[in-house]
N, C-alpha and C positions, 0 to 999 in steps of 0.2 A: 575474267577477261572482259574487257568493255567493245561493246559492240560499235562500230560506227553508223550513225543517224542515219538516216537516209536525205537526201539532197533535196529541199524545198521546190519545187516548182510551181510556177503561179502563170496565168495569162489576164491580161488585163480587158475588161470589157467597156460598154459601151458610158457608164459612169465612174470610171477610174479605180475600178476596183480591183483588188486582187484577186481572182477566184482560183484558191488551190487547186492542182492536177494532180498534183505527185502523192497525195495521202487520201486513204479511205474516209470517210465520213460516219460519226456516228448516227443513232437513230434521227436525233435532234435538226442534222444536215454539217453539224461542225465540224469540219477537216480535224484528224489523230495523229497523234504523232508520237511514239516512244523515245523516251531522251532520261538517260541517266537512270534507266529500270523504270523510270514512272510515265504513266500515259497521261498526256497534257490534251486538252485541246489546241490546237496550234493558234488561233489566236492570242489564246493565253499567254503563251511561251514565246508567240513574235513581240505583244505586248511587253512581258517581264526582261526581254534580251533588249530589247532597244528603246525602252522607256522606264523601266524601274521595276522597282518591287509592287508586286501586287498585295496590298495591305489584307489582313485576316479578315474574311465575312465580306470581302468586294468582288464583284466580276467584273470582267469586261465587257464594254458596250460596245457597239458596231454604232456609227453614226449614219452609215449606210444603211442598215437594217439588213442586211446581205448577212447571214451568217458562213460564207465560205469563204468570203474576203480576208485576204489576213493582212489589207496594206494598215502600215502602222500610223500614218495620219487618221483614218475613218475606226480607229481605236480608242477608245476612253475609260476610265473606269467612274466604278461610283457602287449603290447599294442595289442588293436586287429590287429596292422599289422602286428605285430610280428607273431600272431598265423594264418593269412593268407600266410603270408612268408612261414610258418610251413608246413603248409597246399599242399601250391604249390611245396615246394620242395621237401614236399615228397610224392609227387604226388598224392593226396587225392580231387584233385577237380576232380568234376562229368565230365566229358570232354563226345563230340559228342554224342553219341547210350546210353549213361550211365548217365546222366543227365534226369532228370524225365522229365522235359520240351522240351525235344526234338521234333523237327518236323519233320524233313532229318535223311535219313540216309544218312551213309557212301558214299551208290552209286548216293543219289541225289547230296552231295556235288559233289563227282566226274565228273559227266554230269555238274552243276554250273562251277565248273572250266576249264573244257573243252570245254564250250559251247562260240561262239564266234560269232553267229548270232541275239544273242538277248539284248535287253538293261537290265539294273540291276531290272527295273520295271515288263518289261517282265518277266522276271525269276522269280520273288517274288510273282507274278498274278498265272504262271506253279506249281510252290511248294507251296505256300498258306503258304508265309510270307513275312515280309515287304521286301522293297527293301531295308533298313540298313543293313541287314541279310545276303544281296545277296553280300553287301559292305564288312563288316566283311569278308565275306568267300574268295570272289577274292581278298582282300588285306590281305588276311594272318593271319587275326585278329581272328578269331575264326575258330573251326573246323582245326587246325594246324596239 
């Protein structure tokens, strides 16, 4: 017996976007939606119903960067490097204090960087995380 979908509802906001109302969100914030026994994200599925097949190993990208949006113009697809490219150049990764996973702050990196008496293990022992961490940060690699 096939169930019927549930009814899309969307409100548009201040940059013409679609922000679904009518479906839950997963952890990510992507509107769900069950269709045909399988759980799509809804842009996916607005994407493949009104602009084609979505090719094997591609997502879709939000030009918007809005992930609840699901209008089908601010829809594109391409590779997931492509949407981390996306991601990074428009500045949307979680960086230092704003990353959930943080341990340091701002002023621990600072002392890390400034600190000139201690080995990279020491320091990782003082702030309570590994010494890669302590590596990334004096060469530039994280926390930039």
């Amino acid at each position: 017996m096939e169930r019927k979908t549930k009814e899309v509802d969307w409100e548009v906001d201040e940059n013409g976007c679609w922000i679904c109302i009518s479906h839950g969100r997963n952890k990510d914030g992507y509107p769900q939606i069950r269709y045909k026994g399988k759980t799509w994200g809804l842009h996916r599925l607005v994407y493949a119903k009104l602009k084609g097949e979505i090719p094997e190993g591609y997502v879709v990208r939000h030009t918007c960067d809005n992930c609840a949006c699901i209008h089908p113009d601010h829809l594109i697809i391409g590779t997931q490097a492509d949407n981390i490219r996306d991601r990074d150049e428009r500045g949307h990764s979680a960086c230092g204090t704003s990353n959930g996973n943080h341990k340091l702050t701002e002023k621990d990196v600072r002392a890390i960087l400034a600190d000139t008496q201690h080995t990279q293990a020491e320091l990782g022992e003082m702030f309570g995380v590994d010494r890669s961490e302590i590596s990334l940060i004096k060469n530039r690699k994280s926390w930039k």
